[in-house]
N, C-alpha and C positions, 0 to 999 in steps of 0.2 A: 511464417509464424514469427512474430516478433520474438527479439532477443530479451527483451523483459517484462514483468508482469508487476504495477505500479496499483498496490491498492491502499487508501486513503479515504476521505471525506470530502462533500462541498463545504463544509465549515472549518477543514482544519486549513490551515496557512502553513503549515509544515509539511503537506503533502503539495499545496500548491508552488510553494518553494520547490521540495524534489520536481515535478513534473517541470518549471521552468529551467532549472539545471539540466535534466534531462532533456529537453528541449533545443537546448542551448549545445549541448552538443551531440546533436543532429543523433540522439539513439533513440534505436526501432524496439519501441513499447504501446503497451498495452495499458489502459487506468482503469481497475475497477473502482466504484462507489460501496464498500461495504454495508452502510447504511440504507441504500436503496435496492442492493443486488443479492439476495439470500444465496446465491451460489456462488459471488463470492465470499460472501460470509463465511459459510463453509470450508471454502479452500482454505481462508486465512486462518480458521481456526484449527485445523488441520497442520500449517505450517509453523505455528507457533503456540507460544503457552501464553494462559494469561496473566498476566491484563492484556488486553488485546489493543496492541499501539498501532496509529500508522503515521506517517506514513513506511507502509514497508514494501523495499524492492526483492523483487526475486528475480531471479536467473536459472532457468533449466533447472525448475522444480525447488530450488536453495533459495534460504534466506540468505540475501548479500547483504543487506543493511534495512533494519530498524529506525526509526526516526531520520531528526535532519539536522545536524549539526547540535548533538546533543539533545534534544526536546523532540516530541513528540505530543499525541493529542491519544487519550486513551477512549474508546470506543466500547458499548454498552455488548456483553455477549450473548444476547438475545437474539432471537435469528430475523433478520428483515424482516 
């Protein structure tokens, strides 16, 4: 099971940013599409409040971090 769970947007550059970071140093995750994946919609709405930003990483069920480098892209809370 991967060590993190990476959910975000194709349109945000903020989540694409994290996954390259993430990428970059070789950690074992997970990307949901919030906007395309109604379960994870779900999750994430569950692990946070809104406005519902991503990109956001989690770790064994916690939020570790919220956006990326201060910004983030806020996502519509309507379910896929």
């Amino acid at each position: 099971m991967p060590k993190f769970e990476l959910y975000g947007t194709a349109g945000c550059p903020y989540t694409r940013e994290m996954r390259e970071w993430l990428e970059m140093r070789d950690a074992d995750f997970v990307e949901f599409d919030v906007e395309t994946d109604p379960d994870a919609m779900r999750r994430m709405r569950a692990l946070t409040q809104p406005p519902l930003a991503v990109p956001l990483l989690v770790e064994d069920g916690k939020v570790v971090q919220s956006g990326w480098q201060g910004r983030c892209c806020v996502v519509s809370m309507k379910p896929a």
